[in-house]
DSSP file (Angstrom, degrees, kcal/mol; ACC not computed):
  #  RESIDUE AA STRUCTURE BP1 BP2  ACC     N-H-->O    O-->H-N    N-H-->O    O-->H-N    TCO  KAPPA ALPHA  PHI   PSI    X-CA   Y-CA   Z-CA
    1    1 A X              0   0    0      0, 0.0    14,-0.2     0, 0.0     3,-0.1   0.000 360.0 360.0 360.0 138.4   -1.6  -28.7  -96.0
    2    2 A X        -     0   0    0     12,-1.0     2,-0.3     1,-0.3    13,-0.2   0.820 360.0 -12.1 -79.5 -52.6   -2.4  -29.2  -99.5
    3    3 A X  E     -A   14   0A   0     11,-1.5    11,-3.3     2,-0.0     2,-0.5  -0.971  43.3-144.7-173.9 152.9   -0.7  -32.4 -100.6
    4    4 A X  E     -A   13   0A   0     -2,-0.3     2,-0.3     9,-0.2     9,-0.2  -0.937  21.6-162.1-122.5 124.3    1.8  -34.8  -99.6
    5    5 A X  E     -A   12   0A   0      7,-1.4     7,-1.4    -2,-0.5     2,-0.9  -0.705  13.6-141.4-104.8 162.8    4.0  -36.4 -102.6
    6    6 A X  E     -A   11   0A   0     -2,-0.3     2,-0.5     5,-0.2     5,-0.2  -0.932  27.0-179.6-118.1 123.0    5.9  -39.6 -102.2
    7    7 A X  E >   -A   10   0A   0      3,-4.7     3,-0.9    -2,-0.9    -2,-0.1  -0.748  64.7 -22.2-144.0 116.1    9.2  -39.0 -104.0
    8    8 A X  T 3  S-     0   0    0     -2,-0.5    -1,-0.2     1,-0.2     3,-0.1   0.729 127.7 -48.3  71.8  22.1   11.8  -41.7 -104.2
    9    9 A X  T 3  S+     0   0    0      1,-0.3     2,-0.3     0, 0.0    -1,-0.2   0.166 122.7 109.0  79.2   2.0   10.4  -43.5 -101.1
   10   10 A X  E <   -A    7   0A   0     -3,-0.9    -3,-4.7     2,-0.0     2,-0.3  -0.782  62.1-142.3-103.4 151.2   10.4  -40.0  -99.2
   11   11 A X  E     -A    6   0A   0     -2,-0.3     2,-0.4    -5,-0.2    31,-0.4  -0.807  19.2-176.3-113.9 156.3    7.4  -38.3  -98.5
   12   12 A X  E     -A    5   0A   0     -7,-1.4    -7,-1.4    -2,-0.3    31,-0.1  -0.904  19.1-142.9-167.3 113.8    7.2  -34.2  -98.8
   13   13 A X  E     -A    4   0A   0     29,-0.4    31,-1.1    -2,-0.4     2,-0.3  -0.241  18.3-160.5 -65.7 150.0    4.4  -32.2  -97.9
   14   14 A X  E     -Ab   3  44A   0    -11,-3.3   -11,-1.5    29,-0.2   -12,-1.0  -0.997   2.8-156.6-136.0 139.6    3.9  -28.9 -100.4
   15   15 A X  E     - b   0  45A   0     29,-0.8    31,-0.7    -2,-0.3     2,-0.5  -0.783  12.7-148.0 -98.1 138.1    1.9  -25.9  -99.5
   16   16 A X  E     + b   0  46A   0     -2,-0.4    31,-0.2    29,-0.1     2,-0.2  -0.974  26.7 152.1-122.3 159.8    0.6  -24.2 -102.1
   17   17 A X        -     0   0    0     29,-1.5    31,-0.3    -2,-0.5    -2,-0.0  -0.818  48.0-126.9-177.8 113.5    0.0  -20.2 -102.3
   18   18 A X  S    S-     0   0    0     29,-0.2    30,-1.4    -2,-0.2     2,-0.4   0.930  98.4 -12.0 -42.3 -40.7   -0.1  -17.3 -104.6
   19   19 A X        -     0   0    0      1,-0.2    -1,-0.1    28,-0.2    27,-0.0  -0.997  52.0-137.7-152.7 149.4    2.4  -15.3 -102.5
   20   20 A X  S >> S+     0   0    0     -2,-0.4     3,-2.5     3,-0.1     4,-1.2   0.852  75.3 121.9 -64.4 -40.1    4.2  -15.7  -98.5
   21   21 A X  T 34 S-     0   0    0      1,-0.3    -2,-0.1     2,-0.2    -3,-0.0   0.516  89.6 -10.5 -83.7 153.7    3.6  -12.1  -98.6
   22   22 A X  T 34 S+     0   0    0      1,-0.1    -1,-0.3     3,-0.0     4,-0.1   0.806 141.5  65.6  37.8  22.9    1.0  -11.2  -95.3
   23   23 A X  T X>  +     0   0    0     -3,-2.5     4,-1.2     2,-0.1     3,-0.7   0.713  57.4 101.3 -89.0 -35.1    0.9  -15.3  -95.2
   24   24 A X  H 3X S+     0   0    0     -4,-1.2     4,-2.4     1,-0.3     5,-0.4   0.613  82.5  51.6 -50.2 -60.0    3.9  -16.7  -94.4
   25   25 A X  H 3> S+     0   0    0      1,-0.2     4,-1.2     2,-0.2     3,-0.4   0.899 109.2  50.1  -2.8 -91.5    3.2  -17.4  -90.9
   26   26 A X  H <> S+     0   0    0     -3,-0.7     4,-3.1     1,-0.2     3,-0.3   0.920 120.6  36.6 -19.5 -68.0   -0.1  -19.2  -91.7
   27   27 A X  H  < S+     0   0    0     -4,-1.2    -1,-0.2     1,-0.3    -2,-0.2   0.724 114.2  47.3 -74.4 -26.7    1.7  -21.4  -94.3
   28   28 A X  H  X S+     0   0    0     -4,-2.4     4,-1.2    -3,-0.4    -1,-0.3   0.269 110.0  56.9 -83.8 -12.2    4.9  -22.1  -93.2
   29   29 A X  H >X S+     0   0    0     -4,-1.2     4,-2.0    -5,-0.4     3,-0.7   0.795 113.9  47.7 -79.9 -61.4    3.2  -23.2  -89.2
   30   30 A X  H 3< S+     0   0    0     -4,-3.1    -2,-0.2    -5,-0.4    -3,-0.1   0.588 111.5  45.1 -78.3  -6.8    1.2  -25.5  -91.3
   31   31 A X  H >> S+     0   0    0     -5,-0.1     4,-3.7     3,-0.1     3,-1.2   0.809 110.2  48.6 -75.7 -50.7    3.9  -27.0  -93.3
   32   32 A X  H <X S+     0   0    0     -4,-1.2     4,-2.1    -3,-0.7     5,-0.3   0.778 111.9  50.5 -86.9  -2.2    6.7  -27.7  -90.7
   33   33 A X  H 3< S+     0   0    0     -4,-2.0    -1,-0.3     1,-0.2     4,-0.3   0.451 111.5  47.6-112.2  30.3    4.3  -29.5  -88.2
   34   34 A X  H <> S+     0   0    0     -3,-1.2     4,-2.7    -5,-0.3     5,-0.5   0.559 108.9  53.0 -72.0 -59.7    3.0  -31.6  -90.8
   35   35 A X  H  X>S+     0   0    0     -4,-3.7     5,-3.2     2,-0.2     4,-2.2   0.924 112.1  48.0 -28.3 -64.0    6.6  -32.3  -91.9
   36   36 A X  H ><5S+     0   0    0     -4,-2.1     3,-2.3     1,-0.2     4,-0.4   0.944 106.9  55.3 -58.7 -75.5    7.2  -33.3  -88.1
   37   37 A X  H 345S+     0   0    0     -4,-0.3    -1,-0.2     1,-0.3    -2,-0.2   0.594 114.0  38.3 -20.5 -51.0    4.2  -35.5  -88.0
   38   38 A X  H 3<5S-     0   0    0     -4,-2.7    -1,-0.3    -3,-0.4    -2,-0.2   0.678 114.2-118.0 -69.1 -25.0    5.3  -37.6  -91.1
   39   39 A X  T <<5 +     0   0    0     -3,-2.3    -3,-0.2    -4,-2.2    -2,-0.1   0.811  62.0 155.8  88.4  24.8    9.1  -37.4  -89.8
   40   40 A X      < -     0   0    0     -5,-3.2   -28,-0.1    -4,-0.4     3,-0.1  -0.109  38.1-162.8 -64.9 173.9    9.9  -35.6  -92.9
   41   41 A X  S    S+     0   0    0      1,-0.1    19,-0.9    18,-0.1     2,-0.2   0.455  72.6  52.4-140.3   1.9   12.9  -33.4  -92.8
   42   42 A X  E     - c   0  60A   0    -31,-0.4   -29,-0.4    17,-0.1     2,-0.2  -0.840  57.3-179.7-121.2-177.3   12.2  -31.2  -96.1
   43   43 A X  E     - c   0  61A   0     17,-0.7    19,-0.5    -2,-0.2     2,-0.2  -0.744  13.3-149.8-160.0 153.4    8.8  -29.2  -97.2
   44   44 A X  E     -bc  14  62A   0    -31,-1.1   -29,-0.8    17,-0.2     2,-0.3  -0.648   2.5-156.8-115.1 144.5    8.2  -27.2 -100.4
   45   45 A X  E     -b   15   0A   0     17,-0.9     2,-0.5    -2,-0.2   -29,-0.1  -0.817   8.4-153.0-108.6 100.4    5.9  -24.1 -100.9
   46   46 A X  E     +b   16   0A   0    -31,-0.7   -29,-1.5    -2,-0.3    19,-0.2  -0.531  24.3 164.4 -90.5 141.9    4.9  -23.6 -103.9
   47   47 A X  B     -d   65   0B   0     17,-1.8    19,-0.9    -2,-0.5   -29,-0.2  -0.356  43.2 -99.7-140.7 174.5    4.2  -20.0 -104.6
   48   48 A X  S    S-     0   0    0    -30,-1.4    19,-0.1   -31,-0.3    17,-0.1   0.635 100.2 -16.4 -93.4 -13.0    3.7  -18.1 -107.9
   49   49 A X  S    S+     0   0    0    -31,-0.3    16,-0.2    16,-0.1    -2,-0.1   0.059 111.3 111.1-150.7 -63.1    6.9  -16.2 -109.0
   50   50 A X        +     0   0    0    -32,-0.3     2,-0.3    14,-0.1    -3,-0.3   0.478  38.8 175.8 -28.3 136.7    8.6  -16.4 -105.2
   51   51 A X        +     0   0    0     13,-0.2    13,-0.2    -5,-0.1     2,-0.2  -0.975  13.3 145.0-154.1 159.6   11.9  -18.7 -104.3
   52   52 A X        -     0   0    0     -2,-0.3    11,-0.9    11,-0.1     2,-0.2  -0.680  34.7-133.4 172.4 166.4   13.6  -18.8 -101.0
   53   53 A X        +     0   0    0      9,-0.2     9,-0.2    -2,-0.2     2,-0.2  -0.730  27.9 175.8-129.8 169.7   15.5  -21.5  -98.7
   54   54 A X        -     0   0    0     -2,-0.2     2,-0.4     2,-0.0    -2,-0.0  -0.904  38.3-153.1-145.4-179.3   14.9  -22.1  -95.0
   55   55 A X        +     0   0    0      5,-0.2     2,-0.4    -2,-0.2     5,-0.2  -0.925  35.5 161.9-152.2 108.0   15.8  -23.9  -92.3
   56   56 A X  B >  S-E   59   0C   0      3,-1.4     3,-1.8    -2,-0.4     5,-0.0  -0.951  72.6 -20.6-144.8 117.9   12.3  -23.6  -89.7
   57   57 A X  T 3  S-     0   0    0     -2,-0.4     3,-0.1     1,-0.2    -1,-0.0   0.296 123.1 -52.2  78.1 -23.6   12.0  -26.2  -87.0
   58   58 A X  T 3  S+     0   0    0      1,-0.2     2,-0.5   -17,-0.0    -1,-0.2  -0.049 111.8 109.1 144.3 -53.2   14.1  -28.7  -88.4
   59   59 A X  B <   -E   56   0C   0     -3,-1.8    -3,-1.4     1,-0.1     2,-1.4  -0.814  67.5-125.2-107.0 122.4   12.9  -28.9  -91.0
   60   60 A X  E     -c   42   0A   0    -19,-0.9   -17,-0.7    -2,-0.5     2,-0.3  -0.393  24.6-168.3  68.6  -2.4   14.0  -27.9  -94.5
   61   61 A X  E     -c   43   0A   0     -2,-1.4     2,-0.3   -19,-0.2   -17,-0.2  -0.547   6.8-172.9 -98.9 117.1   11.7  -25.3  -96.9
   62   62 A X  E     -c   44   0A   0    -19,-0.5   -17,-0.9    -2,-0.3    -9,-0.2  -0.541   6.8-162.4 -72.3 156.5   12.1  -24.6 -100.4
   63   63 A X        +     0   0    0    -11,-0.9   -17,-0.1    -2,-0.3     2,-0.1  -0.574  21.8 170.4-122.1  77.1   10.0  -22.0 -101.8
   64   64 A X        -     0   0    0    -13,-0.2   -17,-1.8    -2,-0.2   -13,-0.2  -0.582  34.5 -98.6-118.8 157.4    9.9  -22.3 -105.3
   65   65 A X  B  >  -d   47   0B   0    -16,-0.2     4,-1.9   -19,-0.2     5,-0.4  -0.093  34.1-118.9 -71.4 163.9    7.9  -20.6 -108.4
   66   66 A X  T  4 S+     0   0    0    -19,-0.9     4,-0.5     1,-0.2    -1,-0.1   0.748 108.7  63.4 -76.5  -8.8    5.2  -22.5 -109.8
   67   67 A X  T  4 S+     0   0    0      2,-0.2    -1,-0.2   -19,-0.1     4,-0.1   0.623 109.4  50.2 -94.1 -17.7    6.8  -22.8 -113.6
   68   68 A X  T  4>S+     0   0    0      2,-0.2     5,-0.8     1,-0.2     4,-0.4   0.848 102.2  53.1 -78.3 -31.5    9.5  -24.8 -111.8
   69   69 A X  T ><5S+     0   0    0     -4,-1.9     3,-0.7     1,-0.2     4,-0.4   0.821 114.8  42.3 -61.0 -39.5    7.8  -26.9 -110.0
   70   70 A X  T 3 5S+     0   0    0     -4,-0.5    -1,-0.2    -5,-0.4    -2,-0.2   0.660 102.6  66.8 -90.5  -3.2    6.1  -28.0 -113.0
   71   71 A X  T 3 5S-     0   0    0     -4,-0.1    -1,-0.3    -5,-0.0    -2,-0.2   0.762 126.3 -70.0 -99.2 -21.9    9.3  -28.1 -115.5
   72   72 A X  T < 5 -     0   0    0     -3,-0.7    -2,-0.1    -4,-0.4    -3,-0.1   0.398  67.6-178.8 122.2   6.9   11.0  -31.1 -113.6
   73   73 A X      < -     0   0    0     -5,-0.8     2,-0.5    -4,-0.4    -4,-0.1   0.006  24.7-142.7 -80.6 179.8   12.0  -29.9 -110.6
   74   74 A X    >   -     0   0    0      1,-0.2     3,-1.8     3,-0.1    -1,-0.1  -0.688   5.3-158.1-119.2  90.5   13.9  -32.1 -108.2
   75   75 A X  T 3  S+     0   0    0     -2,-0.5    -1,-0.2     1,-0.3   -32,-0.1   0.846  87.4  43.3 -24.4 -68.2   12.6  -31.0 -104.6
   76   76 A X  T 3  S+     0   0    0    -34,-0.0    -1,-0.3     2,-0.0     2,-0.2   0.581  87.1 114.9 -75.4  -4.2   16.3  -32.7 -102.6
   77   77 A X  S <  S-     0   0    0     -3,-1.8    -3,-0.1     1,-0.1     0, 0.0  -0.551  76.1-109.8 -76.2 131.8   18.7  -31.4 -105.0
   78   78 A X              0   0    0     -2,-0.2    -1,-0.1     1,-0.1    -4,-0.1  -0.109 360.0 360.0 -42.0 143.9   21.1  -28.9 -103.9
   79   79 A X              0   0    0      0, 0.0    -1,-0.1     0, 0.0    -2,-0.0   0.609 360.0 360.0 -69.2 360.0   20.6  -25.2 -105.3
C-alpha cells in the first residue's frame, strides 16, 4: 500500500503504479485487503494514463490517470 488519505472523515487507501498491465494482481490484492482492514468500502489506483471501475471483494476501485488525480479529483463521486 502506498498511502492512506482521510477524505471527508473517510479514509481511502491509493496504490500507486505506472500501469495494471502484468501487475494488476499484485496491486489490486494489496489494495482491497487493506481496504478491508480499515473497513473502507472504496480504493483508488493511481496509474499513469489508465481508468477503470471495479467492484473486487467488496470493495470499490477506481483506477484513474495521474493528471486527474492531481487536477481536483473527487475519489466518491459518481462517474
Amino acid at each position: 500500500m502506498d498511502f492512506i488519505l482521510r477524505v471527508n472523515g473517510r479514509l481511502l487507501p491509493i496504490q500507486v503504479t505506472f500501469t495494471l498491465e502484468g501487475t494488476f494482481d499484485r496491486e489490486v490484492k494489496s489494495l482491497t485487503r487493506v481496504a478491508k482492514s480499515l473497513g473502507a468500502r472504496n480504493g483508488l489506483v493511481v496509474t499513469w494514463e489508465e481508468e477503470d471501475e471495479m467492484l473486487i471483494d467488496g470493495i470499490a476501485v477506481r483506477v484513474v490517470p495521474l493528471w486527474k488525480f492531481l487536477t481536483g479529483f473527487n475519489p466518491f463521486s459518481p462517474t
